[in-house]
C-alpha positions in Angstrom: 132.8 -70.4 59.1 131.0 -72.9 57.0 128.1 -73.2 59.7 127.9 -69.6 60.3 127.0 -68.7 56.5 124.4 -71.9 56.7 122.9 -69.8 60.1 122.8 -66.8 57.8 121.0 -68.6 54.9 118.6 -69.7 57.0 118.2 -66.6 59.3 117.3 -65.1 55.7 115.2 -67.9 54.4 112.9 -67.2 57.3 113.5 -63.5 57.8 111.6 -63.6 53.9 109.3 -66.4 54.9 108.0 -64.0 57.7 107.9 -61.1 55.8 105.9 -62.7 53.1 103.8 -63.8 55.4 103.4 -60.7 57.6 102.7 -58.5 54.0 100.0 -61.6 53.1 98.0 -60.9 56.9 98.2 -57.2 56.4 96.6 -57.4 52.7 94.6 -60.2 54.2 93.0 -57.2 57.0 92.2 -55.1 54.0 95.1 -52.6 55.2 97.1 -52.2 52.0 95.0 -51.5 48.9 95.3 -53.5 45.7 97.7 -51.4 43.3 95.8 -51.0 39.7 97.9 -50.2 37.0 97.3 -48.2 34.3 99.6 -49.1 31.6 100.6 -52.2 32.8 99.4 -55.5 34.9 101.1 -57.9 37.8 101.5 -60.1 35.3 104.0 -58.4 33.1 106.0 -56.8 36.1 106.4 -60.6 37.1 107.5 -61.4 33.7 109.9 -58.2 33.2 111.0 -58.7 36.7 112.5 -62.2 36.0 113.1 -62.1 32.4 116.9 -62.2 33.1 116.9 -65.8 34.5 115.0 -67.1 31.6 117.8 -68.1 29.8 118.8 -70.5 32.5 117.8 -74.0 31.6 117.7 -75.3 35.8 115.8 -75.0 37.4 112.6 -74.1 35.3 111.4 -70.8 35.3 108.5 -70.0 37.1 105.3 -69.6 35.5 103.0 -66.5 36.6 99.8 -69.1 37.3 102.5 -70.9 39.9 103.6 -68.0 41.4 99.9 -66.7 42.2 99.3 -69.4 43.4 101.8 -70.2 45.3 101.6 -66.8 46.7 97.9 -67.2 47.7 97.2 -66.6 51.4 93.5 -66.1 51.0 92.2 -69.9 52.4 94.5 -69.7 55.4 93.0 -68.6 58.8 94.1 -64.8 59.4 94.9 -66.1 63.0 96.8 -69.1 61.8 98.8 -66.5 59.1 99.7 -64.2 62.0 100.7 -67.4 64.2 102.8 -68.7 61.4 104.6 -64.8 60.7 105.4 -64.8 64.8 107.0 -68.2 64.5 109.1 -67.1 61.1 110.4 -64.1 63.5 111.1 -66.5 66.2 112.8 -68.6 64.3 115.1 -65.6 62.9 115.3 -64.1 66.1 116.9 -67.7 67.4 119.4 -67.9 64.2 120.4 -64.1 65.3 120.8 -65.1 68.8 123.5 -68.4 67.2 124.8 -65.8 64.9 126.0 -63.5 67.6 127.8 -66.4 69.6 129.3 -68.1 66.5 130.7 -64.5 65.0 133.1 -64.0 68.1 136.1 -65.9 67.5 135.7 -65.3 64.1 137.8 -62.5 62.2 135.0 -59.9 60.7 136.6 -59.7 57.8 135.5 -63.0 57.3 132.0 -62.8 57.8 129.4 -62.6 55.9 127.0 -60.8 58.5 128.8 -58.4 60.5 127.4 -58.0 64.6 125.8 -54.4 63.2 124.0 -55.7 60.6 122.8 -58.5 63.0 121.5 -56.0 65.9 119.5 -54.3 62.6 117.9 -57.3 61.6 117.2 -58.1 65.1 115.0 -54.8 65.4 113.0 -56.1 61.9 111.5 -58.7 64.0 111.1 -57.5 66.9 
């Protein structure tokens, strides 16, 4: 059980990694446009968004300046981003393949993943 919930932690780690990645190359082609707010900025709705962990000591918050730039896609290659989203999906679509063969003699009461929820996530990627 304890290495099926580590396959699931990671089968999210880089179910997000892609994602992030696959959002970054579509923004990157110029297909979504850049949200301008009115009343408020990206800034603050970073803030506001995680102003509940900020009373946790550890790990140090992250700052807005990290998180941009940390979140900045625009010096990679757009062929290399796309390359590096397909191999995120890969990668989850392996995990999901691991998942499914692990989950069987398992009770699924005890899992954190049920085989429905995996066949969903495996048309995310595909």
């Amino acid at each position: 059980e304890d290495d099926f919930e580590f396959l699931a932690a990671n089968l999210k780690r880089v179910l997000c990694r892609g994602l992030v990645r696959f959002f970054a190359s579509i923004n990157q082609a110029g297909l979504i446009p850049e949200k301008i707010f009115e009343f408020t900025s990206q800034e603050r709705i970073f803030e506001k968004r995680f102003e509940a962990f900020e009373s946790i000591p550890q790990p140090p918050p992250l700052c807005y300046a990290d998180y941009v730039a940390g979140s900045d896609f625009s010096k990679v290659p757009p062929k290399e981003l796309i390359e590096s989203t397909a191999e995120c999906f890969q990668a989850a679509k392996a995990y999901i393949d691991r998942l499914t063969l692990q989950s069987q003699p398992i009770s699924a009461e005890f899992l954190g993943l049920h085989e429905d929820e995996l066949k969903r996530l495996t048309k995310v990627i595909v």
